[in-house]
C-alpha positions in Angstrom: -59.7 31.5 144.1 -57.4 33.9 146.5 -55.2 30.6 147.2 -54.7 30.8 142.8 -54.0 34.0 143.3 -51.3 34.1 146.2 -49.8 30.8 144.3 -49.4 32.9 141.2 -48.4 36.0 142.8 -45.9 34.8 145.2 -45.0 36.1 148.9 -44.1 39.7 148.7 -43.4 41.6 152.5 -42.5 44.8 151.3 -44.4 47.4 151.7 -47.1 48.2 148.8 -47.1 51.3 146.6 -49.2 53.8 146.0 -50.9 52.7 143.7 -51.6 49.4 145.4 -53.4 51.3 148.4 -55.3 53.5 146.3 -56.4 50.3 144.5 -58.0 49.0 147.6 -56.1 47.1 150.8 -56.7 43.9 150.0 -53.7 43.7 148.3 -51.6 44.8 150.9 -53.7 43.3 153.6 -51.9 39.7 152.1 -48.8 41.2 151.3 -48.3 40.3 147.8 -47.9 42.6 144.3 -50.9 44.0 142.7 -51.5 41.3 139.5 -52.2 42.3 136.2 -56.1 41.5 134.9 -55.2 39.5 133.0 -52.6 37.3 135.4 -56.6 37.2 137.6 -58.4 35.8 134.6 -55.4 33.4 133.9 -55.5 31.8 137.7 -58.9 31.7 138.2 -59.6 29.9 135.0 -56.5 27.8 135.7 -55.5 28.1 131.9 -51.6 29.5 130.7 -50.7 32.5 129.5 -51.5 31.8 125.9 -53.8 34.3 124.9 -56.2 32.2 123.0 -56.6 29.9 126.3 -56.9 32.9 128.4 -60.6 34.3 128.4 -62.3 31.1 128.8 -64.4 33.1 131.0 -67.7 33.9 130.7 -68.5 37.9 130.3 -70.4 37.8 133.4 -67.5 36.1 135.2 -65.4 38.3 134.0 -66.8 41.3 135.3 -67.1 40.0 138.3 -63.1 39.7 138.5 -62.8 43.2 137.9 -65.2 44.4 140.3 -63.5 42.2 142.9 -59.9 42.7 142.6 -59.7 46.3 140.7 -63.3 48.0 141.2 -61.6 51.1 140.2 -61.3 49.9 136.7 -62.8 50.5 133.6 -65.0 47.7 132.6 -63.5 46.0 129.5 -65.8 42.5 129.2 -69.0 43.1 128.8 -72.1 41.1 127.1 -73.4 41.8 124.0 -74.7 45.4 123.7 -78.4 46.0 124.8 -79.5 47.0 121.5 -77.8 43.7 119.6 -80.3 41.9 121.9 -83.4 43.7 120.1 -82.7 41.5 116.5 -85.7 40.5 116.1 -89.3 40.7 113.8 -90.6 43.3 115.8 -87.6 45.4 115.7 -86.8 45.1 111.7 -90.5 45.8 111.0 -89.9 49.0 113.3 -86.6 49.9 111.3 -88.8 49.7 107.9 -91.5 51.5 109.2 -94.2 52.4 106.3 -90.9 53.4 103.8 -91.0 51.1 100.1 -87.6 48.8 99.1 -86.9 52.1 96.7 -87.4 54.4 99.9 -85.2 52.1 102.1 -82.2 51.5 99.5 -82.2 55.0 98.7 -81.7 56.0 102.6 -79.3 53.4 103.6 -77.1 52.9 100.4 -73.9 54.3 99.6 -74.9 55.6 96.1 -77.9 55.6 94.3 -79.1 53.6 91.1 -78.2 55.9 88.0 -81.2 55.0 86.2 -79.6 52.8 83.2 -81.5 49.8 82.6 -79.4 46.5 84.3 -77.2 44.4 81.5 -76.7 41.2 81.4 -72.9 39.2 82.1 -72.0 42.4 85.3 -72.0 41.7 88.9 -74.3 44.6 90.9 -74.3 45.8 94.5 -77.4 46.9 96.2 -75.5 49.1 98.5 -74.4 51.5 95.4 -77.9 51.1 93.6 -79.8 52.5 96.2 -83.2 53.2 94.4 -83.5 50.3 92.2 -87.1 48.9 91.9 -86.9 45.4 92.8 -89.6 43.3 93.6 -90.6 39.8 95.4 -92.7 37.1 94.1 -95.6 36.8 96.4 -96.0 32.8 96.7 -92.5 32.5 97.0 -91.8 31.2 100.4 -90.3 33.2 103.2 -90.4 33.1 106.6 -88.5 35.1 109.6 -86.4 32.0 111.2 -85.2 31.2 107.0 -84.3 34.9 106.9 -82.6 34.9 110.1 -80.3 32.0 108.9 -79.7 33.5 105.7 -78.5 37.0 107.6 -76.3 35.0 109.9 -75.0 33.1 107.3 -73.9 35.9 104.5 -72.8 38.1 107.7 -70.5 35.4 108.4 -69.3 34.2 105.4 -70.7 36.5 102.7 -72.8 35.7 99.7 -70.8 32.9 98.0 -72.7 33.3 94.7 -75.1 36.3 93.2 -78.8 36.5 93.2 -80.3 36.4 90.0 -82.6 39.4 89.0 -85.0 39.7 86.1 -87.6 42.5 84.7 -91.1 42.1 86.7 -93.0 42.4 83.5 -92.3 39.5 82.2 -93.4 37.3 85.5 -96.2 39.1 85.8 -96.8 37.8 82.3 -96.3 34.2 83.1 -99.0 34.6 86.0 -97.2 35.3 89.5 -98.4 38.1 91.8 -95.4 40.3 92.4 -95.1 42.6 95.8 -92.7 45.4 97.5 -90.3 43.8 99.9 -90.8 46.1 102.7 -94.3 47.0 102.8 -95.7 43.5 101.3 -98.2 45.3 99.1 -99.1 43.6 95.9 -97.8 46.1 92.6 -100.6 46.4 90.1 -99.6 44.9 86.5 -100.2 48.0 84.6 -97.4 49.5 87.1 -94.2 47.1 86.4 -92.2 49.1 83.2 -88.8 49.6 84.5 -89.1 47.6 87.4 -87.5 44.4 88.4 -88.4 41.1 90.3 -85.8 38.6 91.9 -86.1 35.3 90.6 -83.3 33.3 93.0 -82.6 34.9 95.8 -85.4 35.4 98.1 -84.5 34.2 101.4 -80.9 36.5 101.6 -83.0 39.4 100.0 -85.2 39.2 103.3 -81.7 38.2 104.8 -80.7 41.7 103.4 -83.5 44.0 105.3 -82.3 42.3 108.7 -78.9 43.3 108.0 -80.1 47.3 107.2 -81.8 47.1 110.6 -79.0 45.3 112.6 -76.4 48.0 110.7 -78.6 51.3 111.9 -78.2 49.9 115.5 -74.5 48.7 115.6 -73.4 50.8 113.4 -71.9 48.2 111.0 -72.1 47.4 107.9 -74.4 44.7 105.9 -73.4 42.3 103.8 -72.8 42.8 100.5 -76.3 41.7 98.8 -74.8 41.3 94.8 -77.0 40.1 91.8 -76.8 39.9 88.2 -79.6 40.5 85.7 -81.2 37.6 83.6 -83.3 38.8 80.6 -86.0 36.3 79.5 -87.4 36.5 76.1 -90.7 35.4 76.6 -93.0 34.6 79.8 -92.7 31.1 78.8 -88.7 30.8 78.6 -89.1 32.7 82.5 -91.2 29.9 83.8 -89.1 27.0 82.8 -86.2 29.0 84.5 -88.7 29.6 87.8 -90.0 26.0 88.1 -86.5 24.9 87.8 -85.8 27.2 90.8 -88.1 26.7 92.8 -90.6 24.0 92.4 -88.4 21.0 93.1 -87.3 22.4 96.4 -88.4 20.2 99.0 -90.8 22.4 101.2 -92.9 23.7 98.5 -96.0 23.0 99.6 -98.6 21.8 97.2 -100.8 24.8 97.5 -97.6 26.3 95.9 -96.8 23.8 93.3 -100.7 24.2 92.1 -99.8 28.2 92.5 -97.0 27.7 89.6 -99.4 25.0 87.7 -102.3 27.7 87.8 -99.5 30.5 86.2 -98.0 27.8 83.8 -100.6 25.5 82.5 -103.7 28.4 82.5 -105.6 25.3 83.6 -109.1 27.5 84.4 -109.9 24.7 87.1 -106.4 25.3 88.8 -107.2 28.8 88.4 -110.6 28.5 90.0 -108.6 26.8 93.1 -106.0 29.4 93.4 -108.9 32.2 93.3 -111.0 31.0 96.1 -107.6 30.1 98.3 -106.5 34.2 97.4 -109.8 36.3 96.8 -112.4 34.2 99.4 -109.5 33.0 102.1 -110.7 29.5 101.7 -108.3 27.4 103.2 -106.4 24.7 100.5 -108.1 21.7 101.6 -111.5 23.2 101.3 -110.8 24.6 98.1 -110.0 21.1 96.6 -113.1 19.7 97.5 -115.6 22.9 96.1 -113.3 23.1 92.8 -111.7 19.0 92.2 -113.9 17.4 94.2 -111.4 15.2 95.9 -107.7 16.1 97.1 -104.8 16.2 94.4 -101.7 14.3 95.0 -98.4 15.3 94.9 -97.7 13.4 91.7 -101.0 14.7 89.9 -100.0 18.8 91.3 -96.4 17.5 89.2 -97.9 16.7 85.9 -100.0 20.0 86.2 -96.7 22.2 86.9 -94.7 20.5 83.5 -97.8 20.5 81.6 -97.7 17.1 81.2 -99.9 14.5 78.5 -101.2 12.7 81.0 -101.8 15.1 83.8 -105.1 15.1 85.3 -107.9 16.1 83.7 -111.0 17.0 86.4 -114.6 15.8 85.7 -116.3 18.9 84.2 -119.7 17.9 85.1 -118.8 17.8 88.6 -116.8 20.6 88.4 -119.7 22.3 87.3 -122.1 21.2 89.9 -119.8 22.1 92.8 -118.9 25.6 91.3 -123.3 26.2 92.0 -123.2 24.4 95.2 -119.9 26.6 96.4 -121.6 29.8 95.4 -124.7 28.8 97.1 -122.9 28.0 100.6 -120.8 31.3 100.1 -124.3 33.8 99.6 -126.1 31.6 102.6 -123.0 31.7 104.9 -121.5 35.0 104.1 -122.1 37.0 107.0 -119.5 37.8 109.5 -118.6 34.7 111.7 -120.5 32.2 109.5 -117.8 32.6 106.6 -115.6 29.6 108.3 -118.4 27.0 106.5 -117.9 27.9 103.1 -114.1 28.8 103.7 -113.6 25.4 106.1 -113.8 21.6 104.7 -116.6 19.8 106.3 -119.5 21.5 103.8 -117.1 21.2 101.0 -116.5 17.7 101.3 -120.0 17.1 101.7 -120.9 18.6 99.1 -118.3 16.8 97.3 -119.3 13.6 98.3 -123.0 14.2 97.2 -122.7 15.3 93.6 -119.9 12.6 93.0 -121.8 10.0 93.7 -125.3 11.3 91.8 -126.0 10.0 88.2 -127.5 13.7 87.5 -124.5 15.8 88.7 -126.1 18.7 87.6 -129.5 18.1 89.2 -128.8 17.3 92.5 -126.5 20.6 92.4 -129.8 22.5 92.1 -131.8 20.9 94.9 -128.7 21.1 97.2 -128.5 25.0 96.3 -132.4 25.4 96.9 -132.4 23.5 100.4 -129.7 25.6 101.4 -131.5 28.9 100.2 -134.4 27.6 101.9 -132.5 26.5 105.1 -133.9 26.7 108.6 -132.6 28.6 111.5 -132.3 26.0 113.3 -130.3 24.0 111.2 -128.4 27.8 110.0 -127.6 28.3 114.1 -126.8 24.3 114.5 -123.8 24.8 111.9 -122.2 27.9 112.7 -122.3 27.0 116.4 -121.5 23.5 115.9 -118.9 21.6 118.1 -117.0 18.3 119.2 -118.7 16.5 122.0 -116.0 14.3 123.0 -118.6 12.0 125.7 -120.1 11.3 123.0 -117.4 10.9 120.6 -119.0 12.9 117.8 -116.3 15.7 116.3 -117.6 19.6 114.9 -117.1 17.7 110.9 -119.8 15.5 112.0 -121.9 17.9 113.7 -121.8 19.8 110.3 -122.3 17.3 108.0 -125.2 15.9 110.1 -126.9 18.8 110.0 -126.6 19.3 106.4 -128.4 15.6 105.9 -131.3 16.7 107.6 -131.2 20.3 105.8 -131.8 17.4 102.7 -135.1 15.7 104.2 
């Protein structure tokens, strides 16, 4: 590198200046001038003098340059700040502490929201309607890398287009559950006048919260979230326009396609599968087999959503029977550490498996619910503590199920 360095500098005998020796006597010591920075950085990286080709240096080589040949320096190249580095979950939940969207918009905004009800055909910005009530829909799917690359992307490049806002009434009317953006909590329905709910737009509203935090560290600015407001006349004309949005995506999952076919269609049975999924944690698989018994496909969750003729109408009589069975396996297995059974799939599917292939639906329902009242301890223990045995090639579903055969004898 000091061969670059004498090549670009040149012999120079005379004596060096003042400066030079303060500078260190390196300089002298070779006899040649003092070089600029920037002439260092341009021979060690063996680039010419065009600025754009000059720093192809890394910030840590860099520095180290400076240090070298002019330690008495100011350091000019340095990584990204410390507190840049903290951009992460952790961090933006910090920055949102236990403060609402209202609370948040009102202390980060440039202005607040004058009250007036939003119009229809005008472009808003957040960032002079501190205050405004807005809302999330609470199946609608967000997750912290998909808000990270909405951030990056509208830091970079801006929104492109608005997000579309609507008045939370009316999709609370149409079914969804609707919840505040910062603290996640779900807003009652008797506590939605005045208040609105974002119906595109999710993913750079979440974008949005990252950019509040990043700003209060750098001292920035975020991007400029804008929306305009779509008024829906009825529930119904608000769920075309939010199945259109969001249903044909390609990563709703069918748990959330049955979501909007349970808010759309009213269908009690979808209803009953959404409400053990939200109110008894029961994961989605399990909760097909106690409520359908059998898996829906992707096609039949389709017909549901667009309330089709021909979409899938469930057996009532075994719809029936597994509703008593379910209820039965969530009073016997209710306790704390036992709830994975009725919440799981193996005793779902059993139970599934049993009542659709009795002639009297209904009757084997009952005895299935009596020998579980009437269980055993043994078998009780054998269940909740059941596990795979690999030697013997016998998995925890078949350890469960088992056991429920010989709860039957």
């Amino acid at each position: 590198m000091e061969n670059k360095i004498k090549k670009a500098a040149g012999a120079n005998n005379s004596t060096p200046s003042a400066q030079q020796s303060q500078n260190g006597a390196n300089y002298s010591s070779v006899g040649f001038h003092q070089l600029s920075m920037d002439e260092l950085i341009t021979c060690f990286a063996g680039k010419s003098d065009e600025p754009h080709k000059r720093h192809n240096l890394t910030s840590k080589e860099q520095n180290a340059m400076e240090k070298k040949f002019n330690p008495a320096a100011e350091v000019k190249y340095s990584s990204l700040p410390a507190t840049e580095k903290k951009l992460n979950e952790s961090f933006v939940n910090e920055f949102i502490g236990n403060r609402t969207f209202v609370d948040l918009t009102k202390a980060t905004s440039t202005s607040e929201w004058d009250g007036q009800a939003l119009e229809e055909d005008r472009i808003y910005h957040l960032d002079k309607m501190g205050g405004l009530p807005i809302l999330w829909i609470k199946d609608n799917r967000r997750t912290w890398k998909r808000a990270m690359k909405m951030f990056t992307a509208c830091r970079d490049n801006t929104m492109t287009t608005p997000a579309i806002v609507t008045d939370a009434k009316v999709v609370a009317e149409w079914g969804l559950i609707l919840i505040d953006p910062c603290t996640r909590e779900e807003v009652p329905a008797d506590n939605l006048d005045g208040k609105y709910c974002i119906l595109e737009g999710h993913g750079r509203s979440h974008g949005f919260l990252i950019a509040l935090a990043d700003s209060a560290q750098t001292g920035g600015k975020p991007f400029d979230f804008h929306f305009v407001y779509k008024h829906f006349d009825s529930p119904e004309n608000f769920g075309q326009a939010y199945v259109s949005t969001n249903a044909d995506m390609t990563r709703t999952t069918s748990k959330d396609r049955l979501a909007i076919a349970g808010a759309r269609c009213k269908d009690p049975i979808v209803i009953s599968y959404l409400s053990k999924i939200k109110n008894d944690l029961v994961i989605s698989k399990g909760s097909y087999f106690w409520t359908f018994g059998r898996e829906a496909t992707v096609a039949e969750v389709s017909k549901l959503i667009y309330g089709e003729a021909d979409a899938p109408k469930f057996d009532k009589d075994i719809t029936d029977a597994l509703a008593l069975c379910y209820e039965s396996f969530k009073e016997k297995f209710g306790a704390e550490g036992a709830e994975k059974i009725y919440r799981g799939v193996s005793a779902a599917q059993w139970c599934a498996d049993r009542i659709g292939k009795a002639d009297d639906k209904s009757a084997t329902a009952l005895v299935i619910c009596d020998k579980v009242k009437a269980m055993t301890n043994e078998i009780y223990t054998a269940i909740i503590t059941a596990k795979s045995n690999s030697k013997k090639h016998i998995t925890r579903d078949q350890v469960v199920k088992n056991q429920l055969d010989k709860m039957m004898k």
